[in-house]
C-alpha positions in Angstrom: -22.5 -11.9 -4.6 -21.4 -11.3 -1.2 -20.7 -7.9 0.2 -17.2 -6.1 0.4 -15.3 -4.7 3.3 -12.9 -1.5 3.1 -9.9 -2.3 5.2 -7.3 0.4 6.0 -4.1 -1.2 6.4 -1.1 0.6 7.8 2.3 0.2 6.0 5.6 0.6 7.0 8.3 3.1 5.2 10.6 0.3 3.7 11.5 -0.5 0.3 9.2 -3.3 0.1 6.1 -5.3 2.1 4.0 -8.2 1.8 0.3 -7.9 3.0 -2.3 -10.6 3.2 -5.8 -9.5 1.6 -8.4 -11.4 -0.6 -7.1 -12.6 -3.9 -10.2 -9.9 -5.5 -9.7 -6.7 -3.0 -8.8 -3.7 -4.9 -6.3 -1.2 -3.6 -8.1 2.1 -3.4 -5.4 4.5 -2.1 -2.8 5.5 0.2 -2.0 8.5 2.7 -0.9 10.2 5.6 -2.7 9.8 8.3 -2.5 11.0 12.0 -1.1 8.3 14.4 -3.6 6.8 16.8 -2.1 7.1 19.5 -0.4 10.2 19.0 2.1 11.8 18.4 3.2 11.1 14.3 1.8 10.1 11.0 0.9 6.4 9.5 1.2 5.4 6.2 -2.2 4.0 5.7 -3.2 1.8 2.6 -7.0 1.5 1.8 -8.3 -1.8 -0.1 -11.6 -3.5 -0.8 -12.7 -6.7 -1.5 -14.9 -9.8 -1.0 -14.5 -12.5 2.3 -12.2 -14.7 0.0 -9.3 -16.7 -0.5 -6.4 -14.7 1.7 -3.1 -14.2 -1.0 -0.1 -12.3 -0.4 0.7 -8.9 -2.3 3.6 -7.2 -2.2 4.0 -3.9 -2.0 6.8 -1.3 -3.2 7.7 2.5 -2.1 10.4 4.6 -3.6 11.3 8.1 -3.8 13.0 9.9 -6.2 16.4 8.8 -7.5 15.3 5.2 -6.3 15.5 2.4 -8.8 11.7 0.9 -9.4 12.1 -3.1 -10.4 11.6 -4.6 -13.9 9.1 -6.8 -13.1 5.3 -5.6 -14.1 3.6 -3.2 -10.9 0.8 -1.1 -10.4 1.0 2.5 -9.3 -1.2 2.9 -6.1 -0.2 6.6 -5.3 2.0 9.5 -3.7 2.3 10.5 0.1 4.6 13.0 1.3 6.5 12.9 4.6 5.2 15.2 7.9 7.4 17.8 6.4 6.2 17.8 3.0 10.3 17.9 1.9 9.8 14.2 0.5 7.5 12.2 -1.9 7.4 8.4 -1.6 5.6 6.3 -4.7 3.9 3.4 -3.7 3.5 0.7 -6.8 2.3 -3.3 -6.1 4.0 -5.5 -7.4 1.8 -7.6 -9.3 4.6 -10.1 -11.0 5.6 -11.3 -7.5 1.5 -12.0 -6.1 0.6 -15.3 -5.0 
């Protein structure tokens, strides 16, 4: 068994992403996090996994009112905007990995 690393991965608000991790990492959570640099806020995405074979996952966000696709996901979590007036869902979409 080899070891696992934690990666923090930082997403961008749109609709949808693809990010390249290990065909086993795990997706821990998401939050808001403090830019660095400053000034403003990242969306950051924790996962962790082996050294492995590198696959692409996609990735969703929505906020209310937004229409969430058919096809089978995974709900990762909640962050809020700066404000706190907003909620965006994140969900992978696991029909659509590769």
């Amino acid at each position: 068994m080899s070891d696992k690393k934690l990666r923090k991965i930082v997403l961008v608000n749109e609709r949808h992403q693809v990010l390249r991790l290990p065909r086993d990492a795990k997706i821990l959570t998401v939050q808001i996090m403090p830019s660095d640099p400053p000034p403003g806020n990242d969306i950051c995405l924790w996962a962790m996994g082996e050294r492995g074979e590198i696959v692409e996952r996609h990735i969703g966000i929505a906020e209310a009112g937004d229409t969430i696709p058919s096809a089978p996901s995974v709900y990762i979590g909640t962050f809020q905007n700066a404000a706190q007036t907003r909620a965006f869902h994140v969900f992978e979409l696991t029909a659509q990995r590769r």
